[in-house]
C-alpha positions as CSV (number, residue, x, y, z in Angstrom):
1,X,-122.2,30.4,24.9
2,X,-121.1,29.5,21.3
3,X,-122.9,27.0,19.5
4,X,-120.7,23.8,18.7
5,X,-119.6,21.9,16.6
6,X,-121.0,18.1,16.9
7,X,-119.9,14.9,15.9
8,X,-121.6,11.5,16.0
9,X,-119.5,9.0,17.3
10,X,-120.7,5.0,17.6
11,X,-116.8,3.4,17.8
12,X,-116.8,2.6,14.5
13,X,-113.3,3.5,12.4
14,X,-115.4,6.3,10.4
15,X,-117.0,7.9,13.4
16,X,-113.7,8.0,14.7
17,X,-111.9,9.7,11.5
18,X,-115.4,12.4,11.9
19,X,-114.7,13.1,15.6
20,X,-110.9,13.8,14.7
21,X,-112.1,15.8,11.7
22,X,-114.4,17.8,13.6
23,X,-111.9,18.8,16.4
24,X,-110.2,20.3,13.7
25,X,-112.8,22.0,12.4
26,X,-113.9,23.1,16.0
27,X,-110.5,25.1,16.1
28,X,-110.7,26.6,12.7
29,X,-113.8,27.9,13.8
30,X,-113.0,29.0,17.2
31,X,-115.9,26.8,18.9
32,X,-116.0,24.0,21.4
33,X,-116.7,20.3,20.2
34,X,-119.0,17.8,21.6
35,X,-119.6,14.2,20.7
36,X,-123.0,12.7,20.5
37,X,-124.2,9.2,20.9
38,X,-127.7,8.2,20.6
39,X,-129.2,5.7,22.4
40,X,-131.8,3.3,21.3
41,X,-130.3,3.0,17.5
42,X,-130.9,-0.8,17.3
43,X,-133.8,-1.6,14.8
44,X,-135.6,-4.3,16.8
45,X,-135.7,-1.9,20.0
46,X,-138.9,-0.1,20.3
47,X,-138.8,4.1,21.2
48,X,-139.1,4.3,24.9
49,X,-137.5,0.9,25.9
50,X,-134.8,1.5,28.8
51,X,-131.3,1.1,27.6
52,X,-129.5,-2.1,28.6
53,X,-126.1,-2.4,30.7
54,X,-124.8,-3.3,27.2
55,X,-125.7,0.0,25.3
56,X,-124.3,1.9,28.6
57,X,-121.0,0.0,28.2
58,X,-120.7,0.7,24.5
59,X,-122.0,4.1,24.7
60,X,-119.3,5.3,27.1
61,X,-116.4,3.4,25.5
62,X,-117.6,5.2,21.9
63,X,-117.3,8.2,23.7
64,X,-114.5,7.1,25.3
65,X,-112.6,5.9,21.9
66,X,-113.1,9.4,20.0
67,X,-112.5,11.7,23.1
68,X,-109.1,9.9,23.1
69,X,-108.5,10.3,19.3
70,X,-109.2,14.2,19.9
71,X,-107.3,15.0,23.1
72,X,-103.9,13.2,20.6
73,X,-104.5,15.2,17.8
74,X,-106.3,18.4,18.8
75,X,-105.7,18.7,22.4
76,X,-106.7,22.4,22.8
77,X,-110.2,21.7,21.6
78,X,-112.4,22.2,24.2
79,X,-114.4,19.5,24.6
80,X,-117.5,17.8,25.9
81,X,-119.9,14.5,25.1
82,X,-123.1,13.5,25.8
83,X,-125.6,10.6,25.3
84,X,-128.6,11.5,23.2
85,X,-132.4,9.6,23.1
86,X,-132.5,7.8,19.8
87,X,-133.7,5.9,16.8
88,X,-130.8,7.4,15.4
89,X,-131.5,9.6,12.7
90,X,-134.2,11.7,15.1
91,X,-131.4,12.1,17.5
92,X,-128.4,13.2,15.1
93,X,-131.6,15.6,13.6
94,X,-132.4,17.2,16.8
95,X,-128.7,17.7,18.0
96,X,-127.7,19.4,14.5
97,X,-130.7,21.9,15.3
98,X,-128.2,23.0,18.2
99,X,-125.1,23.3,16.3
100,X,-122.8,25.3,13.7
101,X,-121.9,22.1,12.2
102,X,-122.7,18.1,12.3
103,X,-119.8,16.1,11.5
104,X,-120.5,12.4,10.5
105,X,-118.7,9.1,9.4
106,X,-120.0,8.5,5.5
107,X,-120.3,4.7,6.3
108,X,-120.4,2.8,9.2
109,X,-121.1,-0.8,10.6
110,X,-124.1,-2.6,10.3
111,X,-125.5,-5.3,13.0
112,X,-125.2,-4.6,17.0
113,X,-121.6,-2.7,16.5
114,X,-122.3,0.7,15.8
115,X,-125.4,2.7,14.6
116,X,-123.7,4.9,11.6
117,X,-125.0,2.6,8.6
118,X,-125.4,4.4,5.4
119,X,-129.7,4.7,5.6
120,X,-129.0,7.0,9.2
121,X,-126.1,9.2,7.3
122,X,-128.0,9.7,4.5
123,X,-131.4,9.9,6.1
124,X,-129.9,12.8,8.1
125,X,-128.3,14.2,5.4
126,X,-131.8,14.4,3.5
127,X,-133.6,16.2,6.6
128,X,-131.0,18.3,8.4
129,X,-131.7,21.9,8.5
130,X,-127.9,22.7,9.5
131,X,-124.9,22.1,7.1
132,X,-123.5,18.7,7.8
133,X,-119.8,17.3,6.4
134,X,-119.5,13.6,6.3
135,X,-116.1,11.8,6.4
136,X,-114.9,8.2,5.3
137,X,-112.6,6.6,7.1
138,X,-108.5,7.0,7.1
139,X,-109.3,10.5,6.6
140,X,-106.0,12.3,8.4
141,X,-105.1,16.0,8.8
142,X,-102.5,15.8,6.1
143,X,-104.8,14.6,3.4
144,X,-106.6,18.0,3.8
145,X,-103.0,19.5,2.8
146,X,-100.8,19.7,-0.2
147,X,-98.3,17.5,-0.1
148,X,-94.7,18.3,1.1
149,X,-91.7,19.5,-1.4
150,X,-90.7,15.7,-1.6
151,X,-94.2,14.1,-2.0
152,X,-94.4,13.0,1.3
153,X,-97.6,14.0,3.5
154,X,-97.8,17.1,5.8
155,X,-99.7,19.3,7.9
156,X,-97.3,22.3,7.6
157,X,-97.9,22.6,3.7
158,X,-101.1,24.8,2.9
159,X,-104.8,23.6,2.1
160,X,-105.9,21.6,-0.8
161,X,-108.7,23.8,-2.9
162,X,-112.1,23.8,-1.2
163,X,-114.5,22.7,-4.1
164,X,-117.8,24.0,-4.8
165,X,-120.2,22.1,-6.6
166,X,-122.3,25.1,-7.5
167,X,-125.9,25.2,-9.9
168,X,-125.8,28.4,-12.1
169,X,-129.6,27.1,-12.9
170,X,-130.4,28.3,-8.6
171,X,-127.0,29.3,-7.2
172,X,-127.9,29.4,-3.5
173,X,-126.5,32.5,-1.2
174,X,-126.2,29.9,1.5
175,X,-123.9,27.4,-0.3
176,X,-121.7,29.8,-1.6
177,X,-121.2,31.7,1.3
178,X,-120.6,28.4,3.4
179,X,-117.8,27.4,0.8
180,X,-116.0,30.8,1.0
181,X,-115.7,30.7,4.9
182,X,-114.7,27.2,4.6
183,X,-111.8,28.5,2.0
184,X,-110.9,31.8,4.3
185,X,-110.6,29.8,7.3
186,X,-107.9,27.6,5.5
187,X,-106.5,30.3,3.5
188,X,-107.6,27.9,0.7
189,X,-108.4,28.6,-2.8
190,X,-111.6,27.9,-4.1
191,X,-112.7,26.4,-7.1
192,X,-116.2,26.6,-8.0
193,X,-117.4,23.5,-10.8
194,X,-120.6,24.1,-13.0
195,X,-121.6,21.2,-15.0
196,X,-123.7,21.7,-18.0
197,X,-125.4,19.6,-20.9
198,X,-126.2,20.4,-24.1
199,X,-130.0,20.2,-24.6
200,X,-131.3,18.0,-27.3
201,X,-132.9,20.2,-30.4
202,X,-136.0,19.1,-30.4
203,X,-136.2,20.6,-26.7
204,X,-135.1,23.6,-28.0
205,X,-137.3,26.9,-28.8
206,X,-136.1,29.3,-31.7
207,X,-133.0,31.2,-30.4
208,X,-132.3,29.1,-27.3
209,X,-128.4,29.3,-26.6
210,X,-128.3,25.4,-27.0
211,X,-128.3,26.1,-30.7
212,X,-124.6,27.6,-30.7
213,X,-121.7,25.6,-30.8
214,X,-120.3,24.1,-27.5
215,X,-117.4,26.6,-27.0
216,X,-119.6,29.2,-27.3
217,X,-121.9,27.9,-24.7
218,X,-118.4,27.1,-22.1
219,X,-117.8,30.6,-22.9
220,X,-121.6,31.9,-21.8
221,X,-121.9,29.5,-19.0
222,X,-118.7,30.8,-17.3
223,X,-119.5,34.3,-17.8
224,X,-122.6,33.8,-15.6
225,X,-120.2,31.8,-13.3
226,X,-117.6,34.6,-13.1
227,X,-121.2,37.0,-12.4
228,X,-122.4,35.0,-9.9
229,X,-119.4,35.1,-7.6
230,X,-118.3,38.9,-7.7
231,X,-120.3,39.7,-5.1
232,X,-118.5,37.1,-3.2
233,X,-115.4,38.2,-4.0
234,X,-115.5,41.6,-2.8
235,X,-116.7,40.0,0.4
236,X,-113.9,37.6,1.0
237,X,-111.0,39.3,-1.2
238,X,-108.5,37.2,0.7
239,X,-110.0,33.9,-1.2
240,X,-108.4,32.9,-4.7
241,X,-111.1,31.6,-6.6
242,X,-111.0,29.3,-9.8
243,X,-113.8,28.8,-11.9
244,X,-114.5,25.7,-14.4
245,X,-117.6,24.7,-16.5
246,X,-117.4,21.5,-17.8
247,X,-119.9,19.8,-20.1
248,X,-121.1,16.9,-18.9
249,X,-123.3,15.0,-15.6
250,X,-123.0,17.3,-12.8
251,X,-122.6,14.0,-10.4
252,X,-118.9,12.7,-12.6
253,X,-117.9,16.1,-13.0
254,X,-118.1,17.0,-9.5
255,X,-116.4,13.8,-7.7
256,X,-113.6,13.9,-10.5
257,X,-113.3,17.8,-9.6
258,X,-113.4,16.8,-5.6
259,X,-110.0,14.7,-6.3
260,X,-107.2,15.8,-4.0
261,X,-109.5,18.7,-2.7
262,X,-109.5,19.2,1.3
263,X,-113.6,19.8,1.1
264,X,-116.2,19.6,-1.1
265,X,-119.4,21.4,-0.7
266,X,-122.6,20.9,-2.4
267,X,-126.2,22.4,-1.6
268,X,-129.6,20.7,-1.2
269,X,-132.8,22.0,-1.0
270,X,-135.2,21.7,1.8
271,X,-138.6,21.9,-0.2
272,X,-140.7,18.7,0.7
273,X,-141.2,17.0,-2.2
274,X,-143.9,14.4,-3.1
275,X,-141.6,11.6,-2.4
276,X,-140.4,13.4,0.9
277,X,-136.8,14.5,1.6
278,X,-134.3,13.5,-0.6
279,X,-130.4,14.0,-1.1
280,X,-130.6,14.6,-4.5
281,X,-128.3,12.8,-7.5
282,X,-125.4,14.9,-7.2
283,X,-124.9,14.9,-3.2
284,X,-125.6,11.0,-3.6
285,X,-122.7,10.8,-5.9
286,X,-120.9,12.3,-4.0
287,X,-121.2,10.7,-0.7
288,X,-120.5,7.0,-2.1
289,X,-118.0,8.2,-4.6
290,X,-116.4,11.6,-3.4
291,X,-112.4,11.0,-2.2
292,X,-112.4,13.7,0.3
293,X,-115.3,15.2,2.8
294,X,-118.5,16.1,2.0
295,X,-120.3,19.5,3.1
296,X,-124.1,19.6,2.3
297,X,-125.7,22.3,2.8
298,X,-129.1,23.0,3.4
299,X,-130.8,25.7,1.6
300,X,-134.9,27.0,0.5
């Protein structure tokens, strides 16, 4: 049985936008869908304490909602849901464990509404072994497609670049590779971003490249870009890839670069670390300040 693709759904408008998202994705990748909702999200509910008539009602119309939104838009998806044991961050981290891909809203409501608020996506986000992509609301198909000859949205047009945010410092097999399938699948260029700063002197050491002149620097920082990704390219020779460096934060660099894209995908490392798991500066730019999804992916 192939391993799905899973969405989170908790009625909110951004749960919704992921579910719809997802279906698509589920169909790019040739895989069924199924949507999750956890039980026993709210904060003042202990682990362990039976679920109310309440949660049953809004469980089943959450599920209810997005399977209706998918079965419009993507109705050869096949499709299935099911209600998961919460808090919800434990339960969005042990169904990801079982599938190719978790699909999330980026925000969602606080309060007794819906379980989504920003502290469970970005708590999953920092712990998840498997990639997960997470989408704001309004996302439709035709935003991940250039626009039609008169400007005016389509799904017929092809793919928007898939953007890869990519650290020539530790460039990660895992991340790359995930951003080249994401660009086959949509016959979609990619363009892979490398941001870089210019060290002060007085960290430098005698011959350190920081000492030449900032073209020259571009110049050697997208050599090693251009290195990096020929192995890729002989593996996926269908993709077109573009490469930029830009000097500057990695965090403005990437969500400027992420504008009008159809994905962007940034990696993030899995080592503990003393403060425990974290998304980083540059996946938490871009998950409050990115304009299009967001594909982390986990890596060593």
């Amino acid at each position: 049985m192939l391993v799905p693709v899973i969405a989170g759904v908790d009625g909110s408008t951004e749960s919704l936008a992921a579910a719809e998202w997802a279906a698509r994705e589920a169909e790019r990748r040739d895989r069924p869908l199924r949507l999750v909702h956890a039980w026993n999200w709210h904060p003042r509910q202990g682990t362990g304490e039976p679920v109310t008539a309440a949660q049953r009602y809004l469980a089943r119309r959450a599920l209810r909602q997005a399977e209706d939104r998918v079965r419009r838009t993507c109705p050869g998806v096949k499709l299935d849901d099911r209600q998961i044991e919460g808090p919800a961050t434990a339960a969005l981290l042990h169904a990801a464990e079982h599938a190719d891909l978790l699909v999330l809203g980026s925000r969602g409501l606080s309060g007794f509404s819906g379980f989504l608020v920003g502290s469970v996506a970005l708590g999953v986000v920092a712990r998840a072994t498997r990639p997960v992509v997470l989408v704001r609301a309004g996302e439709e198909a035709s935003d991940e497609h250039l626009p039609a000859d008169d400007g005016s949205p389509s799904t017929r047009t092809g793919y928007r670049d898939v953007v890869l945010g990519i650290d020539l410092g530790d460039p990660c097999d895992e991340v790359i590779e995930f951003a080249f399938e994401a660009a086959r699948m949509r016959g979609a260029r990619l363009h892979a971003v490398h941001a870089w700063q210019t060290p002060s002197p007085l960290g430098l050491g005698p011959g350190d490249i920081g000492l030449v002149s900032g073209p020259e620097q571009a110049d050697e920082w997208l050599g090693f870009l251009t290195a990096v990704l020929n192995e890729w390219r002989d593996k996926y020779p269908e993709v077109e890839v573009a490469e930029t460096v830009t000097a500057g934060r990695a965090q403005s660099v990437l969500v400027r670069a992420a504008t009008g894209a159809s994905l962007l995908v940034v990696g993030r490392r899995t080592t503990e670390r003393p403060a425990g798991p974290r998304t980083g500066p540059v996946t938490h730019a871009a998950i409050h300040h990115g304009g299009c999804p967001l594909a982390v992916v986990p890596h060593e």
